[in-house]
Backbone bond lengths (Angstrom), bond angles and torsions (degrees), N, CA, C in turn:
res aa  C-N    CA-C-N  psi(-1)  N-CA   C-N-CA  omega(-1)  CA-C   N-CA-C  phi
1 X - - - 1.439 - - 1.522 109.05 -
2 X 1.177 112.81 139.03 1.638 121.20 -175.47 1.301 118.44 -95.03
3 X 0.980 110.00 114.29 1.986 111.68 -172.48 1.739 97.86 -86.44
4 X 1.372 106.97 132.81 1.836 133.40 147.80 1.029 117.99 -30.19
5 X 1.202 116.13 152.05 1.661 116.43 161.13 1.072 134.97 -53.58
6 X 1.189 138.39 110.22 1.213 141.21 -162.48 2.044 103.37 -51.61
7 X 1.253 110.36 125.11 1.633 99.96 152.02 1.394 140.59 -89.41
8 X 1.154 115.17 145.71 1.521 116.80 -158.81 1.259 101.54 -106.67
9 X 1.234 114.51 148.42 1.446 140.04 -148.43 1.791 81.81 -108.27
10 X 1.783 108.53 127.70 1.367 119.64 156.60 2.110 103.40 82.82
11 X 1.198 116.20 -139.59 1.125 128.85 -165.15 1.832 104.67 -88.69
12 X 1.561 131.17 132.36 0.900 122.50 175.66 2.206 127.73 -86.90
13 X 1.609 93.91 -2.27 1.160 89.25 170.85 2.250 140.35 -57.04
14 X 1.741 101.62 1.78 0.920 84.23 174.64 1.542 111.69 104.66
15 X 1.715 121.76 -31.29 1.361 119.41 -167.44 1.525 111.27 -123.67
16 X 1.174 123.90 127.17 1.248 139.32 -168.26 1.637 112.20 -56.32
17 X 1.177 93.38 129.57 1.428 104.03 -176.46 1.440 115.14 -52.54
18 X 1.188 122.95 -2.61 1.815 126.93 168.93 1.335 86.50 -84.78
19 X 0.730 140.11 -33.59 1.855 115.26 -146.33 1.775 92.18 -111.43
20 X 1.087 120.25 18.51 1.614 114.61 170.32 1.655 98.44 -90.47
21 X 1.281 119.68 143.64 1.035 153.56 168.45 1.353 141.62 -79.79
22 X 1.436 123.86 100.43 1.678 107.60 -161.34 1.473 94.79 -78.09
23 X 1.477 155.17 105.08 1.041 153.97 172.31 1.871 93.07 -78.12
24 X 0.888 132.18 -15.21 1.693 115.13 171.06 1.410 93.27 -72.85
25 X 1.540 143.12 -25.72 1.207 125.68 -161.77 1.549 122.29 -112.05
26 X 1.872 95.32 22.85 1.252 101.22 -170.42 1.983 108.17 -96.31
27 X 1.213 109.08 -172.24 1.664 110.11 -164.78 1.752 88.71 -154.83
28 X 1.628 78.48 143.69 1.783 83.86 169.42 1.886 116.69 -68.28
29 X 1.015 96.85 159.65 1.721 103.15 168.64 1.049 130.13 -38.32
30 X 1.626 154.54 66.86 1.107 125.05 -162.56 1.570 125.69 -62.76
31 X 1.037 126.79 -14.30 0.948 126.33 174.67 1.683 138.94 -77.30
32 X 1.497 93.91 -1.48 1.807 118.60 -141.78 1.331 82.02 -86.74
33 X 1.369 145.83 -8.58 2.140 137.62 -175.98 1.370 91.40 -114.10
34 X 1.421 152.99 11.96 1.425 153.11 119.65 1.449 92.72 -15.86
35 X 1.497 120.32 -70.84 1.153 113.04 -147.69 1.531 127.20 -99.01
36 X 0.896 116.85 148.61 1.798 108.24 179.15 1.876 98.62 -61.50
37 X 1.446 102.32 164.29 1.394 118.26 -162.79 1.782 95.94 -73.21
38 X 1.386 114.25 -59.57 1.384 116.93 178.29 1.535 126.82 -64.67
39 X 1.159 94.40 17.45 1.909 110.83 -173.09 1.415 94.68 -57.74
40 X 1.494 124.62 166.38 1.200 142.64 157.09 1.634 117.14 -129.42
41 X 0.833 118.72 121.77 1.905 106.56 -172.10 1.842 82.55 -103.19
42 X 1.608 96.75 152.75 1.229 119.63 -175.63 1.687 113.64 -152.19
43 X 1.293 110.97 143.33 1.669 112.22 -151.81 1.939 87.51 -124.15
44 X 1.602 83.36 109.30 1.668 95.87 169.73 1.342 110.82 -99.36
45 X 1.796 115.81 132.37 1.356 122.71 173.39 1.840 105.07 -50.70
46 X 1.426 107.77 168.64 1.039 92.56 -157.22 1.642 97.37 -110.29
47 X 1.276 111.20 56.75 1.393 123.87 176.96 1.354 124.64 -106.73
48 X 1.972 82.87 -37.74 1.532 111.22 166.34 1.518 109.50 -84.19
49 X 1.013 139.74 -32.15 1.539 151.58 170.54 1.625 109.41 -53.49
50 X 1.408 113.41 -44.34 1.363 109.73 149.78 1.527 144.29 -60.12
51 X 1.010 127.84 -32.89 1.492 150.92 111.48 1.469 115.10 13.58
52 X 1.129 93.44 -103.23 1.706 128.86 179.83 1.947 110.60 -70.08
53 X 0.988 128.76 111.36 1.333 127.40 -166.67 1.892 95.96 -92.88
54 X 1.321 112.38 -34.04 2.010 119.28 179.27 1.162 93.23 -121.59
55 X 1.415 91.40 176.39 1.440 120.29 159.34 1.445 103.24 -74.19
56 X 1.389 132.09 -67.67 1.421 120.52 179.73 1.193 116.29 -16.18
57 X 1.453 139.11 -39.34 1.642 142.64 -125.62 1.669 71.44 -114.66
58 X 1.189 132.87 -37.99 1.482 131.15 -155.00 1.698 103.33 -68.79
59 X 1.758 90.78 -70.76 1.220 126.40 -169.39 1.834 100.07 -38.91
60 X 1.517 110.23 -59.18 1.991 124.82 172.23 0.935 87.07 -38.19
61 X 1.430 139.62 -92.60 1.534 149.05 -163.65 1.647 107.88 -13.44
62 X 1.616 90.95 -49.34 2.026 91.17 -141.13 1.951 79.44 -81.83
63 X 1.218 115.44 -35.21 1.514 120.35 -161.48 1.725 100.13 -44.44
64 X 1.680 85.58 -65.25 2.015 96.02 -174.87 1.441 104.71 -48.81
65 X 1.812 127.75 -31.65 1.535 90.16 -168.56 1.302 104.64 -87.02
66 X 1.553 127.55 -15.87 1.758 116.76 -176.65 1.422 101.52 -59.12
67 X 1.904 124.76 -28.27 1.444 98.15 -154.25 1.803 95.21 -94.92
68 X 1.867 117.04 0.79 1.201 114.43 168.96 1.317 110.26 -74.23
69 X 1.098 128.66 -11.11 1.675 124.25 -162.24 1.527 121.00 -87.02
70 X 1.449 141.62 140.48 1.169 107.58 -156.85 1.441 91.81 -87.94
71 X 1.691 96.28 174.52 1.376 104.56 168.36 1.792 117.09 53.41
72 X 1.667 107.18 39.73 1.505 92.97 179.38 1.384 90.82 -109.15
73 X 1.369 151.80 39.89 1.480 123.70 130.97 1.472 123.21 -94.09
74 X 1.263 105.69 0.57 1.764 110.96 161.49 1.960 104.18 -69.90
75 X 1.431 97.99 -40.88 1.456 90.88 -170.60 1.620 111.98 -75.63
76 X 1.038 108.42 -23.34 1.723 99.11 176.24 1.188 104.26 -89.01
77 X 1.320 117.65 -16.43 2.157 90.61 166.03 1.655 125.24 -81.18
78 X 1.532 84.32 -15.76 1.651 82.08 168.52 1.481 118.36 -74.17
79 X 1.530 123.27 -33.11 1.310 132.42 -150.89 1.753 90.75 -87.50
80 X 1.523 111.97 -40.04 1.429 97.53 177.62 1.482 116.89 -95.61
């Protein structure tokens, strides 16, 4: 004997009723005008996080090696 399609209990898209979303009950970012528009956020292991106590300490770091590198004002006119 050949059994039917099974019916599915609730919504057929596939995604668990935890992971639905009240988007009427959502809120903008408050935090999201902290940042300048061209910001980039970047996630340091925390080996380097030990290291580096700010971002300032990061940011010095990364500055000195672009201006050690050769040829990096060819590369920032391309990039901008």
């Amino acid at each position: 004997m050949k059994k039917g399609p099974r019916k599915r209990k609730g919504p057929t898209s596939g995604m668990r009723s935890e992971y639905r979303l009240d988007y009427s009950r959502a809120r903008p970012n408050r935090f999201a005008d902290r940042l300048p528009a061209n910001a980039v956020a970047v996630v340091l292991d925390p080996e380097v996080t030990a290291v580096f106590g700010s971002s300032d300490s990061v940011n010095a770091l990364l500055r000195s090696v672009v201006r050690a590198m050769p040829d990096h004002a060819g590369r920032r006119r391309k990039a901008g």
